[in-house]
mmCIF file of the N, C-alpha and C atoms, coordinates in Angstrom:
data_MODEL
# 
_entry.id   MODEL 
# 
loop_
_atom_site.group_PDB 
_atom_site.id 
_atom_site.type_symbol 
_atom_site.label_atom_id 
_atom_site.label_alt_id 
_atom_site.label_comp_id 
_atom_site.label_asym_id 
_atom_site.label_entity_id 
_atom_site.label_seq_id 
_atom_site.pdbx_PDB_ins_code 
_atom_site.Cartn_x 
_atom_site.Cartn_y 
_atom_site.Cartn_z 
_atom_site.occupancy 
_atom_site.B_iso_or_equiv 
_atom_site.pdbx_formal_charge 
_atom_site.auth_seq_id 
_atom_site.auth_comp_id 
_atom_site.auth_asym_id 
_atom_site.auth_atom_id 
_atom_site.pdbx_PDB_model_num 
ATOM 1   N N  . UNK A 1 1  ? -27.302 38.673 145.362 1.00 0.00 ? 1  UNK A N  1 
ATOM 2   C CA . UNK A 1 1  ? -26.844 39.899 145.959 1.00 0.00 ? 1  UNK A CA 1 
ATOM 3   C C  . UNK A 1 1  ? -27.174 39.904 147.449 1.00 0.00 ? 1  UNK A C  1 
ATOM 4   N N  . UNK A 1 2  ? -26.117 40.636 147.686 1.00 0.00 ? 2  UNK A N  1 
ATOM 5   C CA . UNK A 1 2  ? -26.339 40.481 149.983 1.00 0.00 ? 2  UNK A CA 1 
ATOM 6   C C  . UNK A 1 2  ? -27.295 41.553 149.933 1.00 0.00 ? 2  UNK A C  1 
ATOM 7   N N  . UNK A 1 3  ? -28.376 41.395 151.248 1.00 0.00 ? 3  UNK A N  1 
ATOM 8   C CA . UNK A 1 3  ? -28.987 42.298 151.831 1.00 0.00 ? 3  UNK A CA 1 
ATOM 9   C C  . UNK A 1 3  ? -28.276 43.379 152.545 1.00 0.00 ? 3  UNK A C  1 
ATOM 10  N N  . UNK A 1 4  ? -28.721 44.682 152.566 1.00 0.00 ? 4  UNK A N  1 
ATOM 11  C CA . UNK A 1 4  ? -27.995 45.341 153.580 1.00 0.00 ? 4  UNK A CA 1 
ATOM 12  C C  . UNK A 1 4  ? -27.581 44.890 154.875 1.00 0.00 ? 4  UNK A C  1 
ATOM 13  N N  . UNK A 1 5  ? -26.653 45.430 155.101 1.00 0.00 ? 5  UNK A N  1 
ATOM 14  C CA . UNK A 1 5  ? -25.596 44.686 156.402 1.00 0.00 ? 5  UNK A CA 1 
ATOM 15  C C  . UNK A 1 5  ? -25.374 43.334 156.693 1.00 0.00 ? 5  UNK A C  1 
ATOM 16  N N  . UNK A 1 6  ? -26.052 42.661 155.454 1.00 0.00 ? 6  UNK A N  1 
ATOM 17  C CA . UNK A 1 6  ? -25.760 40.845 155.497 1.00 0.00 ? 6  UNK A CA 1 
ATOM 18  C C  . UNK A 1 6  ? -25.149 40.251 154.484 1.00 0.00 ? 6  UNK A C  1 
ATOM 19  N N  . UNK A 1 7  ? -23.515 40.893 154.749 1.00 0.00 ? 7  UNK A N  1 
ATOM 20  C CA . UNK A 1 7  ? -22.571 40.321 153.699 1.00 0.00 ? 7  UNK A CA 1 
ATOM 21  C C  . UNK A 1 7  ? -22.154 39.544 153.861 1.00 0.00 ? 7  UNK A C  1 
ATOM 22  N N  . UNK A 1 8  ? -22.667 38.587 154.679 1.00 0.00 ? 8  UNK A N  1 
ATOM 23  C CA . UNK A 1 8  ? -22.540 36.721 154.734 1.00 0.00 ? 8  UNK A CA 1 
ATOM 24  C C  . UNK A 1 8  ? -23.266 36.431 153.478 1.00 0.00 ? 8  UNK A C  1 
ATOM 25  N N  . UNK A 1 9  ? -24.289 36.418 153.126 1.00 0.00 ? 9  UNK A N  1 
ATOM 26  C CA . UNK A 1 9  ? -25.064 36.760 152.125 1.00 0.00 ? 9  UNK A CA 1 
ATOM 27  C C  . UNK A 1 9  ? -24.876 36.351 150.441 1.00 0.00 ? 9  UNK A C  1 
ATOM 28  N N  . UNK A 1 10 ? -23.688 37.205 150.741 1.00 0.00 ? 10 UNK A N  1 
ATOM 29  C CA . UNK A 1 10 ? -22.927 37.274 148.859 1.00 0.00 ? 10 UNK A CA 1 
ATOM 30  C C  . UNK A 1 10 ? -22.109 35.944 149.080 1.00 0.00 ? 10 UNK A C  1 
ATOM 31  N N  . UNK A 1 11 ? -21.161 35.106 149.902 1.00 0.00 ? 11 UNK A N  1 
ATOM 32  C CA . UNK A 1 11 ? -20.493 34.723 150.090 1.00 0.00 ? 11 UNK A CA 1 
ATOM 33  C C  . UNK A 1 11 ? -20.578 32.953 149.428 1.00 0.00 ? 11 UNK A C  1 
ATOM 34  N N  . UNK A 1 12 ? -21.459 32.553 149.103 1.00 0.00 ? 12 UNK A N  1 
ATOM 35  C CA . UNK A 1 12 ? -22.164 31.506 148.221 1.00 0.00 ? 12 UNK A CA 1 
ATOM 36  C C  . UNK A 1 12 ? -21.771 31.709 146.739 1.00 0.00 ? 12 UNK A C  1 
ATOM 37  N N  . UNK A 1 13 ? -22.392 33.137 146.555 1.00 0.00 ? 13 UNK A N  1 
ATOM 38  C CA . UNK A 1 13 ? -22.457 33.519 144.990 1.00 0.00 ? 13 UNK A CA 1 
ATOM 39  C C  . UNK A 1 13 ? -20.878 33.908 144.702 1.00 0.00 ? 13 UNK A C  1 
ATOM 40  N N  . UNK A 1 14 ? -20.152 34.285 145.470 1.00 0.00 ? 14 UNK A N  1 
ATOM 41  C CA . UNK A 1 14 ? -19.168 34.845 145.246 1.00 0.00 ? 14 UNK A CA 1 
ATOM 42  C C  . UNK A 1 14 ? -17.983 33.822 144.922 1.00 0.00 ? 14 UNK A C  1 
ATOM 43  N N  . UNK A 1 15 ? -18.116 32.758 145.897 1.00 0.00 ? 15 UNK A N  1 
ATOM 44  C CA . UNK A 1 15 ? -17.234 30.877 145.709 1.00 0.00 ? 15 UNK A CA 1 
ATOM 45  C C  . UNK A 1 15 ? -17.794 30.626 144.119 1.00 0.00 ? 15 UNK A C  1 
ATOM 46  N N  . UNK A 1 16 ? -19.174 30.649 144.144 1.00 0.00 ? 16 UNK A N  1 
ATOM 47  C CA . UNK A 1 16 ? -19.638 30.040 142.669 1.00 0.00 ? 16 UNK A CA 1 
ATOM 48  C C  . UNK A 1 16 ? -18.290 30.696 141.345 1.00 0.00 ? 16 UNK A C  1 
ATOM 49  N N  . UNK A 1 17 ? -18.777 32.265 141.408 1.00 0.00 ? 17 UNK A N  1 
ATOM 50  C CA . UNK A 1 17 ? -17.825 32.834 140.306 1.00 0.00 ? 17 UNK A CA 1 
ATOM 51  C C  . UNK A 1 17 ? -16.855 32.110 140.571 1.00 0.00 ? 17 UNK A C  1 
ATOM 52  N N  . UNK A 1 18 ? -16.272 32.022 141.575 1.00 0.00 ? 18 UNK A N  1 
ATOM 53  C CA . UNK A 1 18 ? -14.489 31.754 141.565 1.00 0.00 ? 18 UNK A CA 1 
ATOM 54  C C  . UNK A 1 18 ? -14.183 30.764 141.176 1.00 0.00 ? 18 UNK A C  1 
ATOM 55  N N  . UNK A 1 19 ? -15.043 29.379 141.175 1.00 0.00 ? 19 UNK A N  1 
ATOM 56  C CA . UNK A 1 19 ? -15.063 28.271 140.513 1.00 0.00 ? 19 UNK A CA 1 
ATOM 57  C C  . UNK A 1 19 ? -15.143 28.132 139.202 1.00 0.00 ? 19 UNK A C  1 
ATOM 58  N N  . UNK A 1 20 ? -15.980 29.099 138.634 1.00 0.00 ? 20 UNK A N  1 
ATOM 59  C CA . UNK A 1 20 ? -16.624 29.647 137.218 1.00 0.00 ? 20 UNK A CA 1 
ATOM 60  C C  . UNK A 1 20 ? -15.369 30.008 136.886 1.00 0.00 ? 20 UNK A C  1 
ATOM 61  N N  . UNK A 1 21 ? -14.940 30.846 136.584 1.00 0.00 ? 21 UNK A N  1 
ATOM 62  C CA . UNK A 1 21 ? -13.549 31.482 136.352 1.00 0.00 ? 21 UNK A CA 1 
ATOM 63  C C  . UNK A 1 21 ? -12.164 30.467 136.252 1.00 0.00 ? 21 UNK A C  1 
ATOM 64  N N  . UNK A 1 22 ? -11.952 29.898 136.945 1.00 0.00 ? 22 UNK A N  1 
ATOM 65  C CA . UNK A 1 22 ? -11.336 29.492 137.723 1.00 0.00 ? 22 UNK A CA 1 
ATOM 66  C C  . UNK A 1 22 ? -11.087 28.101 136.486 1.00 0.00 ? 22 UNK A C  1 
ATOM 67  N N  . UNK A 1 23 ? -12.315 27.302 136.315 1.00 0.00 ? 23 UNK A N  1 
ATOM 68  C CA . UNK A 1 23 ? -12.385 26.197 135.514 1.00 0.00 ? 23 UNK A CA 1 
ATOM 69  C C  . UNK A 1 23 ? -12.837 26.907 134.006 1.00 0.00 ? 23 UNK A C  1 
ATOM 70  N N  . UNK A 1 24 ? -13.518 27.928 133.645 1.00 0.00 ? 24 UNK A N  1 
ATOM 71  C CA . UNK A 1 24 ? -13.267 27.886 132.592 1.00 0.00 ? 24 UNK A CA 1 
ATOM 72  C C  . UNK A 1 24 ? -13.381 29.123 131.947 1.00 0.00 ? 24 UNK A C  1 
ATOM 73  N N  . UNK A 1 25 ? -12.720 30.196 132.961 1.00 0.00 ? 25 UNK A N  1 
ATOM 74  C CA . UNK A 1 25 ? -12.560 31.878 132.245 1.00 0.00 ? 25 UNK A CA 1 
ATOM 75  C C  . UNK A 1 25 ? -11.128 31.518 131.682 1.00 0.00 ? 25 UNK A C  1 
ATOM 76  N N  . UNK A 1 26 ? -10.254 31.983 132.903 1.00 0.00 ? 26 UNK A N  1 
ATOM 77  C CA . UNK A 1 26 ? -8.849  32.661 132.847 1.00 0.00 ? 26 UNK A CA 1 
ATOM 78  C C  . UNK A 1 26 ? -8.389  31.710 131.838 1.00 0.00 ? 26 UNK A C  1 
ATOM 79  N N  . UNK A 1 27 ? -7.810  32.992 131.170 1.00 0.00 ? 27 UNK A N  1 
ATOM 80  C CA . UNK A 1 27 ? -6.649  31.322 129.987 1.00 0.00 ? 27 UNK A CA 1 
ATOM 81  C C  . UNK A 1 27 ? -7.485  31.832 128.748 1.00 0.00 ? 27 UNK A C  1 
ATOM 82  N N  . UNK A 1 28 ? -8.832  32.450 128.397 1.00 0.00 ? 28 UNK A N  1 
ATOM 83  C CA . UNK A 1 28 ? -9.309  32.248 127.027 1.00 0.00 ? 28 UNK A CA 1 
ATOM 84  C C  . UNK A 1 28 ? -9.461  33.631 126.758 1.00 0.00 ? 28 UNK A C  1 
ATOM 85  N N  . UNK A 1 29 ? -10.034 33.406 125.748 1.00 0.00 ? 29 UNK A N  1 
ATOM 86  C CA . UNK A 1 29 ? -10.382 34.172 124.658 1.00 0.00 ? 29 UNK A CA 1 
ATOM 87  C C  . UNK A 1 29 ? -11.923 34.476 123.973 1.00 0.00 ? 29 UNK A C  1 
ATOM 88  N N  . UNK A 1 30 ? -12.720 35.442 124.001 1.00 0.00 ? 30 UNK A N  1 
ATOM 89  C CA . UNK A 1 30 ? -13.981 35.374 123.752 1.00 0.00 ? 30 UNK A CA 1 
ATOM 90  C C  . UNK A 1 30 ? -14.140 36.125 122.754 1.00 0.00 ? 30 UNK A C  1 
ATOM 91  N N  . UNK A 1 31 ? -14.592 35.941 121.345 1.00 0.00 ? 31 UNK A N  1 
ATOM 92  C CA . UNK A 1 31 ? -14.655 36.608 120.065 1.00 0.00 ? 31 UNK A CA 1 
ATOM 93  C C  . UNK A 1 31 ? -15.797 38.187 120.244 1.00 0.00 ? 31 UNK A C  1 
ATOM 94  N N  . UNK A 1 32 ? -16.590 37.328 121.125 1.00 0.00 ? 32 UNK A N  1 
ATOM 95  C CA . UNK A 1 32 ? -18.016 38.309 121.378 1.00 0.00 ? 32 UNK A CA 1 
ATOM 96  C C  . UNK A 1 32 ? -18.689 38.596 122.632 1.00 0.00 ? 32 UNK A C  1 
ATOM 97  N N  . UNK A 1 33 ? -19.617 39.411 122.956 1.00 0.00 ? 33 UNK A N  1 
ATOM 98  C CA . UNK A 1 33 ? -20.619 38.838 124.286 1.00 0.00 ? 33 UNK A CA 1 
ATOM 99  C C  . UNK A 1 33 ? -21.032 37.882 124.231 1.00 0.00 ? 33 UNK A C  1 
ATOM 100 N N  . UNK A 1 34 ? -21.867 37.772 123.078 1.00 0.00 ? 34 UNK A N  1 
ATOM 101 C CA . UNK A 1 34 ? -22.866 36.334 122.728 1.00 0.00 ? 34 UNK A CA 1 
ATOM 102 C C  . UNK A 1 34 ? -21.995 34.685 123.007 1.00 0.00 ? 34 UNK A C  1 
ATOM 103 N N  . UNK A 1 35 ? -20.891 35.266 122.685 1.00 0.00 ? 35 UNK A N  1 
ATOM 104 C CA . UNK A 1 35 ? -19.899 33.910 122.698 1.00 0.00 ? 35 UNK A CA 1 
ATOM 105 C C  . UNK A 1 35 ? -19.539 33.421 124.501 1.00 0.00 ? 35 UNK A C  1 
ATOM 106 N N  . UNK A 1 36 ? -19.151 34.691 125.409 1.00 0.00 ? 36 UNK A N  1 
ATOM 107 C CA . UNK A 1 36 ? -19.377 34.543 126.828 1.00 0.00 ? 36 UNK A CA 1 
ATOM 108 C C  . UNK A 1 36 ? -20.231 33.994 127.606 1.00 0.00 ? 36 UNK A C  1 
ATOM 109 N N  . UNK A 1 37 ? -21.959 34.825 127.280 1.00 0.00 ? 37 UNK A N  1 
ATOM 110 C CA . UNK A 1 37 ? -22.787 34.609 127.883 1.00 0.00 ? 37 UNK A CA 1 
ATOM 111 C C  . UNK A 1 37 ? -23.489 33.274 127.604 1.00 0.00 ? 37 UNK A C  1 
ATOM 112 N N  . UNK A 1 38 ? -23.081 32.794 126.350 1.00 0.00 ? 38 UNK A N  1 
ATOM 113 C CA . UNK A 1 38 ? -22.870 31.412 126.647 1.00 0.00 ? 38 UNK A CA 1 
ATOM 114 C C  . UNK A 1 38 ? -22.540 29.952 126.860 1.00 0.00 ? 38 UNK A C  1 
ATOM 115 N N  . UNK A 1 39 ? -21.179 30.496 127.331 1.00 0.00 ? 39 UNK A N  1 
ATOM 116 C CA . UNK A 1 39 ? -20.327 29.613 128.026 1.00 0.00 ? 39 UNK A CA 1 
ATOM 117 C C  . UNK A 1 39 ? -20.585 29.997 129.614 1.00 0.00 ? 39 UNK A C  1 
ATOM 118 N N  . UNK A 1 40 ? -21.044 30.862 129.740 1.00 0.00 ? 40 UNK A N  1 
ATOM 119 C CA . UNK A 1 40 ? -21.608 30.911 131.087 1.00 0.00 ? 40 UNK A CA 1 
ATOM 120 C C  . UNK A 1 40 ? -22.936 29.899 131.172 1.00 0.00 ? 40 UNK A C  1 
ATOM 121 N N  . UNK A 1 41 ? -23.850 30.086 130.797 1.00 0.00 ? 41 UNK A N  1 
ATOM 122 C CA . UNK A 1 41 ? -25.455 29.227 130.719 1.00 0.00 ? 41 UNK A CA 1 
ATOM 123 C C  . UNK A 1 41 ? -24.881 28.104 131.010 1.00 0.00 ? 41 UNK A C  1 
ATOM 124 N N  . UNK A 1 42 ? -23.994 27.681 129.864 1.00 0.00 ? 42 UNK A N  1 
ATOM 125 C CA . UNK A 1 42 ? -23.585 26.137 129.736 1.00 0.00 ? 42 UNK A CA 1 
ATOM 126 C C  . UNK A 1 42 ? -22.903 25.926 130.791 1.00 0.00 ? 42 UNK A C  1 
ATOM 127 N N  . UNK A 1 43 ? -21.683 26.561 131.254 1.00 0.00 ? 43 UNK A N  1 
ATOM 128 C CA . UNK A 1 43 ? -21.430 26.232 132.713 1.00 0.00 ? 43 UNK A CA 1 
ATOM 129 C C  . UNK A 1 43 ? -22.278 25.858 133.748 1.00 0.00 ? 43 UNK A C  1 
ATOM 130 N N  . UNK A 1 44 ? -23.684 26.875 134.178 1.00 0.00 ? 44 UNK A N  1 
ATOM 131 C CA . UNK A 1 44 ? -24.440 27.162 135.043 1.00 0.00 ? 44 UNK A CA 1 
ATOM 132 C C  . UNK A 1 44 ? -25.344 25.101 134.799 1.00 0.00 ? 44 UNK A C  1 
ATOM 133 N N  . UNK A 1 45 ? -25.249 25.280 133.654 1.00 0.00 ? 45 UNK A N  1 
ATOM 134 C CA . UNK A 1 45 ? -26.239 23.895 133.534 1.00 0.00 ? 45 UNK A CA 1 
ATOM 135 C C  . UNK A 1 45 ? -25.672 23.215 133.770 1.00 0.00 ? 45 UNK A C  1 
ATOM 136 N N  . UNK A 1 46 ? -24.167 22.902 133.667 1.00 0.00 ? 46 UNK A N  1 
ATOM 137 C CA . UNK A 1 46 ? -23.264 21.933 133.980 1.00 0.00 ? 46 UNK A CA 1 
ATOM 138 C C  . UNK A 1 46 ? -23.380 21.741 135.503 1.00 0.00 ? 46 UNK A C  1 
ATOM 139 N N  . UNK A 1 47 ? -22.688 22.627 136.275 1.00 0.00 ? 47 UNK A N  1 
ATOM 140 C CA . UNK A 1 47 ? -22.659 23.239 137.031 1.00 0.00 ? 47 UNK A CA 1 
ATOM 141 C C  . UNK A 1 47 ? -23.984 22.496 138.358 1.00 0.00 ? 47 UNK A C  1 
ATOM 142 N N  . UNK A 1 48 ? -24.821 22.223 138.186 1.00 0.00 ? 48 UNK A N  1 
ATOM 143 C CA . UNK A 1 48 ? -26.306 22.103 138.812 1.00 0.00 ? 48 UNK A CA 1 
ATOM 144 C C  . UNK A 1 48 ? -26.866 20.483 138.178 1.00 0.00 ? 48 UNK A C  1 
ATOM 145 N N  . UNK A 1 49 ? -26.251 20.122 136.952 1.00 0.00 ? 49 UNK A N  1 
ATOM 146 C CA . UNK A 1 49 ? -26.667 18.918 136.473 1.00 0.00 ? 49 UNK A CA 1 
ATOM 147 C C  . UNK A 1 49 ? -25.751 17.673 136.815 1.00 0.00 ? 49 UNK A C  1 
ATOM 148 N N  . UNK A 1 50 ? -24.437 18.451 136.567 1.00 0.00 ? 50 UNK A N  1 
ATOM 149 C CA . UNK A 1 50 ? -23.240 17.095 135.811 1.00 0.00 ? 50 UNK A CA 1 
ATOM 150 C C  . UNK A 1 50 ? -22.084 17.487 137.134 1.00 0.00 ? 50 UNK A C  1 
ATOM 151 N N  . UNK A 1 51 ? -22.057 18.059 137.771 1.00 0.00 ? 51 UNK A N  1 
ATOM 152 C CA . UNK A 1 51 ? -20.177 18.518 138.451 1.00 0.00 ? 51 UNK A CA 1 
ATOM 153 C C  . UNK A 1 51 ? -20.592 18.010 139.995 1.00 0.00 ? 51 UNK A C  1 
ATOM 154 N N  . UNK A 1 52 ? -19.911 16.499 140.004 1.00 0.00 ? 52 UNK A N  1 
ATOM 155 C CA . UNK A 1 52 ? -19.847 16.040 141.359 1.00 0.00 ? 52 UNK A CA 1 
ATOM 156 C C  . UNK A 1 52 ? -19.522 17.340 142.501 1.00 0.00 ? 52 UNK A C  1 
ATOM 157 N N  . UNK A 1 53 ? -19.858 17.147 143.577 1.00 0.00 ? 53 UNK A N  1 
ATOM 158 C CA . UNK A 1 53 ? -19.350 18.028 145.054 1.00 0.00 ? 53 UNK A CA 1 
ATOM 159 C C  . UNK A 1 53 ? -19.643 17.325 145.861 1.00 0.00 ? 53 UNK A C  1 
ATOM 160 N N  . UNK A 1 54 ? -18.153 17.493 146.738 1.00 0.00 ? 54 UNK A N  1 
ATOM 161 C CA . UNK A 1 54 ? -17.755 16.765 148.227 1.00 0.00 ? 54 UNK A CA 1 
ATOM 162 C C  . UNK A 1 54 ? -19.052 17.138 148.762 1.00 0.00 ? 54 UNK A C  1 
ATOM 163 N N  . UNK A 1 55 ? -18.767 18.152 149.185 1.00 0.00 ? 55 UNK A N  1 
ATOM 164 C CA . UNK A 1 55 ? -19.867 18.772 149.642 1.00 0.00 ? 55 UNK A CA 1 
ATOM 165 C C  . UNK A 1 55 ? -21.199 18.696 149.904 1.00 0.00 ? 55 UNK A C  1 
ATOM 166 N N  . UNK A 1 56 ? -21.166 17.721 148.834 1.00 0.00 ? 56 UNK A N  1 
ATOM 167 C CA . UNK A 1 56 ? -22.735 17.504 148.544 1.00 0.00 ? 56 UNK A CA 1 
ATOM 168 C C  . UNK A 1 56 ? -22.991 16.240 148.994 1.00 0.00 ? 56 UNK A C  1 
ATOM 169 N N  . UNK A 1 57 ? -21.788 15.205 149.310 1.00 0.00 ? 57 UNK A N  1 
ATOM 170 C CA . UNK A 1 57 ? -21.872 14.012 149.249 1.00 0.00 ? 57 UNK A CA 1 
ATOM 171 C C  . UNK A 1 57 ? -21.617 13.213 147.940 1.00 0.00 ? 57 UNK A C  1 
ATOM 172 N N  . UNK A 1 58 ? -20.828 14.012 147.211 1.00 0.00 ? 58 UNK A N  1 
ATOM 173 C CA . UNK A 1 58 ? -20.445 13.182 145.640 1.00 0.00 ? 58 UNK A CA 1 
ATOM 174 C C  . UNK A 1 58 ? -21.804 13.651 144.865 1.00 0.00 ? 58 UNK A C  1 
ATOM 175 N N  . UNK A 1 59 ? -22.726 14.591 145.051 1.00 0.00 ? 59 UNK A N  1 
ATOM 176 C CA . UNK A 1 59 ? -23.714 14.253 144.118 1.00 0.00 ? 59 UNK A CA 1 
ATOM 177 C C  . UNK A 1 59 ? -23.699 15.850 143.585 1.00 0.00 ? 59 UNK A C  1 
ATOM 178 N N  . UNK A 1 60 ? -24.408 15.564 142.614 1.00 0.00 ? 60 UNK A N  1 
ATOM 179 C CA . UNK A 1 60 ? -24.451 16.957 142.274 1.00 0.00 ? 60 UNK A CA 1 
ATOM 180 C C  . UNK A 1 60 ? -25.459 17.842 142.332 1.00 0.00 ? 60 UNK A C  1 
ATOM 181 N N  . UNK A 1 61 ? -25.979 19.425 142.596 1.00 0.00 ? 61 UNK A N  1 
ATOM 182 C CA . UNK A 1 61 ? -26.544 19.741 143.210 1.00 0.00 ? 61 UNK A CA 1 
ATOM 183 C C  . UNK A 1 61 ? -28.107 19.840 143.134 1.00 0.00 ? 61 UNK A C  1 
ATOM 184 N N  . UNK A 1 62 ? -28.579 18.967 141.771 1.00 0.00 ? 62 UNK A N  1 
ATOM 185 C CA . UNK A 1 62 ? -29.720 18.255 141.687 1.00 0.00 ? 62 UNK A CA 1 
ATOM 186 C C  . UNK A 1 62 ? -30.555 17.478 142.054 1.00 0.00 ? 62 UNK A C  1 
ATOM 187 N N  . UNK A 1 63 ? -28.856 16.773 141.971 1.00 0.00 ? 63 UNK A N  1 
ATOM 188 C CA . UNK A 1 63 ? -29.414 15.091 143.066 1.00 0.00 ? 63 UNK A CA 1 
ATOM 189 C C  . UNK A 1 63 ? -30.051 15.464 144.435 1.00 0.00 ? 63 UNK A C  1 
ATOM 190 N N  . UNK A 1 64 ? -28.704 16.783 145.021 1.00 0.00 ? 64 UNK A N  1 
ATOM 191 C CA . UNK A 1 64 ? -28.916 16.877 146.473 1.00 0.00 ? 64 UNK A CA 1 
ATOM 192 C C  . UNK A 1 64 ? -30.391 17.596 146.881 1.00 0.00 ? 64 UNK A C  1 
ATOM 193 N N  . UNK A 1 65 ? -30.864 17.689 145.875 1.00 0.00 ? 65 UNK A N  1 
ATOM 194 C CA . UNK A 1 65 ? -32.145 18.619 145.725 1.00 0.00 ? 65 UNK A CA 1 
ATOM 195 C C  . UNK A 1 65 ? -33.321 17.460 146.283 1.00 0.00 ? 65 UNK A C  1 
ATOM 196 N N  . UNK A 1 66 ? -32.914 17.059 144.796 1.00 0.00 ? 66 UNK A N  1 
ATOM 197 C CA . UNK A 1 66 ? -34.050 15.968 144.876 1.00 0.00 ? 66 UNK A CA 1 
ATOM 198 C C  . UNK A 1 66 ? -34.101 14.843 146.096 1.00 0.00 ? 66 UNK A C  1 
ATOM 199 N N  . UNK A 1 67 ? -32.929 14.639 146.356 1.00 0.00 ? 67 UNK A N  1 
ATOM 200 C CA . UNK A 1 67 ? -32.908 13.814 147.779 1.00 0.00 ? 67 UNK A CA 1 
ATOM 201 C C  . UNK A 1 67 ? -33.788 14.552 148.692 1.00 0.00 ? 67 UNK A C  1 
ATOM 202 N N  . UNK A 1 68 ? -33.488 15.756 149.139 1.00 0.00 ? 68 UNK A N  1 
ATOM 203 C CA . UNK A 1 68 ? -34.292 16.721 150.306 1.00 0.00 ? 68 UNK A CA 1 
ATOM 204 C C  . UNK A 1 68 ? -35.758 16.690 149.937 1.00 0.00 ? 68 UNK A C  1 
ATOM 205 N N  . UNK A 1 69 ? -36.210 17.063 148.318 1.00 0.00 ? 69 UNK A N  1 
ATOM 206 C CA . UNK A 1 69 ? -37.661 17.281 148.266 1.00 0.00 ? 69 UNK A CA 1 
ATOM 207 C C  . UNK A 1 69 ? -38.348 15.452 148.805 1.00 0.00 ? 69 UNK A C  1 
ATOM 208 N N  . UNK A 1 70 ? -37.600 14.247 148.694 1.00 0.00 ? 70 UNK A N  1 
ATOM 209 C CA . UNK A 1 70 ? -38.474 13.194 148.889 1.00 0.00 ? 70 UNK A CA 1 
ATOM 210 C C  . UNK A 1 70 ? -38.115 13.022 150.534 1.00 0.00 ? 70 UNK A C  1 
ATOM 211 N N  . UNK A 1 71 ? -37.376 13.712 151.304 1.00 0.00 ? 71 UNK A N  1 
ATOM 212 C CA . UNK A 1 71 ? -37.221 13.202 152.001 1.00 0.00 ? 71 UNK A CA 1 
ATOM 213 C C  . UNK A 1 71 ? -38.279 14.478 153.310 1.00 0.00 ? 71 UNK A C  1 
ATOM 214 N N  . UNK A 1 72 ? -38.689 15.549 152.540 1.00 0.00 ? 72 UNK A N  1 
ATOM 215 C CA . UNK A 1 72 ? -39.641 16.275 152.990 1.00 0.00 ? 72 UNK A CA 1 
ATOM 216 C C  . UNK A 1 72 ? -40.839 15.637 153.231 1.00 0.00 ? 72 UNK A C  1 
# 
């Protein structure tokens, strides 16, 4: 969530959903909450473990983690 008057802020979280959605809302069907909330988790783990980004340099945003903490 953005801080007051720093709605640059949201603008991270807000790309994330749209990707979320995007790859694996629109188009389905969810029997339940329980059934949503987790296909969300599983996204989120995907998401941070397994889903290459340019962005990142091809890696995913674990790797790019762990690169920075050894290179601290």
């Amino acid at each position: 969530m953005s801080r007051i008057a720093r709605c640059i802020d949201n603008g991270p979280m807000e790309g994330f959903w749209g990707i979320l959605k995007r790859e694996l809302y629109y188009g389905k069907r969810f029997a339940d909450r329980e059934s949503l909330v987790s296909m969300i988790e599983d996204y989120i783990d995907y998401y941070n473990t397994k889903r290459l980004q340019r962005k990142l340099g091809i890696l995913t945003p674990m790797e790019k983690h762990e690169q920075y903490l050894l290179a601290a």
